[in-house]
Structures are given as structure tokens and as C-alpha cells.
C-alpha positions, 0 to 999 in steps of 0.5 A: 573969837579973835584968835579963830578970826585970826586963823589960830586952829588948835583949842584946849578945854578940860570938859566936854559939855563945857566944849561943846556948848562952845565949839559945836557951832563954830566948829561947823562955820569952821572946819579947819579948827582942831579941838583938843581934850586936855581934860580927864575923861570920863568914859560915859563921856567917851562918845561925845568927845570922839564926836567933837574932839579932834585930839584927846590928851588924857587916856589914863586907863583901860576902861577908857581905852576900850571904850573909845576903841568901840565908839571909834568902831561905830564911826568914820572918824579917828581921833589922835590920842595921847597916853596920860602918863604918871610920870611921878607916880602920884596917887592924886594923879591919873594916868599910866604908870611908866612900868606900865606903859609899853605894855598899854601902848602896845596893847592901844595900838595893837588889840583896840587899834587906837590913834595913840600920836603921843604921850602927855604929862602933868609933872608934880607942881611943887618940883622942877619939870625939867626932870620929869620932861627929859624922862617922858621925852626918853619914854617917847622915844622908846616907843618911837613917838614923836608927839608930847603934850606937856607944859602948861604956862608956868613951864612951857619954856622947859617944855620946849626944851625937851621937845614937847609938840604941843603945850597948854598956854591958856591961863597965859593967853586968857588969864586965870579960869573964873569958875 
């Protein structure tokens, strides 16, 4: 509550019902927030997100895809997506692969008329970032995006440096998540 009285309006969070139970009522005494979903979304969770999320950072697959296009459809609000990349090809990671991107871009955009703002990243940890920036900062640009989410707080400066838009500092500004 300290930042949102200090009129910080971006928040993060990695779980809808975890946003939820945090944001509904604050969101409603202020308006001018902006939620962002950082986390992996489920699709039976698709609903309740488009509901209180502002942004969604993480469409990784097409299931999810059409359905946030369908409850998009049963509602006047749009939320601004970014595509969740593999931008190492990792099996322990979702997110589109780079051979597949433009096809999904084209096809978010084009045949479920999704808000897609931008591309997000989550580079290997063990492995300098800057590599894996640089190539989504050129992968943005081939689709004519300008928006990235990537950088997290022990990288962010790298993240700057290739132009993200939108970095995730939490564990900097609150500390280490207590589960």
C-alpha cells in the first residue's frame, strides 16, 4: 500500500486467485491501477484474469489463445498481451518457439483479434541474458512490436539495455517470496 499511495500504478503477480484476493478491492477504490499477469496462465483461469488483469505477459500456447479471444468476445474490456517466447528453446519452459512466432503473432492478431502489445522472455538462468534480450529485441522488431517484458531483478540493467518496456523487480523492491 505504500507505493499505491505513493501513486505507483503497475503491479505484477504470478497467480490469479492470489491477485485476486489482493487487488479486487483496491483496484475498485483505485481505478487508474494496472494489473499485470506475469505468471503462467491456465486456461480455466483465462476468464478471471481477463476480468482483473490489465496485462497478461505469459500467452505461451494456442489453447490459451483462443480462449482468451472467446471471453474477450463476451466482454467490453481488452487486455494487452504479450506472447511468452521460448527464447532458448527450453523443455522445462513454456512459451512459443522462435520458428513459430510469426505464424502465432499473425495468427493472435489476425483470426482471434487479440491485443498482442508485445513479447516477453524468461532467458535460461545459468546463461548471460544479454544474448537472449538482444535476439527478442530483434524478433520484436520483425513484427513491428514495441513493447518487451524481460528482466527480472538480477538482470534488469541488461534489460534496459535492449529496450525492455516493462521489467519485474519485485524480489528487489519486496524481498524474496515467503511461500
Amino acid at each position: 500500500m505504500p507505493l499505491v499511495d505513493f501513486n505507483h500504478i503497475h503491479f505484477g503477480e504470478n497467480k490469479v486467485q492470489e491477485a485476486e484476493n489482493k487487488w479486487k478491492s483496491i483496484k475498485l477504490k483505485y481505478p487508474n491501477l494496472k494489473l499485470h499477469m506475469l505468471g503462467p496462465l491456465q486456461t480455466n483461469k483465462a476468464k478471471k484474469a481477463l476480468q482483473l488483469f490489465d496485462y497478461i505477459h505469459s500467452l505461451d500456447n494456442e489453447k490459451l489463445a483462443k480462449k482468451l479471444s472467446a471471453n474477450e468476445k463476451d466482454s467490453t474490456k481488452k487486455v494487452k498481451i504479450f506472447i511468452q517466447v521460448n527464447i532458448a528453446d527450453e523443455k522445462q519452459k513454456s512459451g512459443i518457439p522462435i520458428k513459430d512466432l510469426s505464424n502465432f503473432y499473425h495468427y493472435c492478431k489476425e483470426n482471434l483479434s487479440l491485443n498482442i502489445i508485445g513479447l516477453m522472455c524468461l532467458p535460461p538462468f545459468d546463461l548471460d541474458s544479454n544474448e537472449f534480450f538482444n535476439t527478442l529485441k530483434g524478433e520484436a522488431r520483425k513484427l513491428q512490436l514495441k513493447d518487451l517484458s524481460m528482466g527480472m531483478s538480477n538482470d534488469y540493467e541488461k534489460a534496459i539495455n535492449n529496450e525492455s518496456t516493462y521489467i519485474r523487480l519485485g524480489t528487489a523492491i519486496f524481498g524474496e517470496r515467503k511461500i
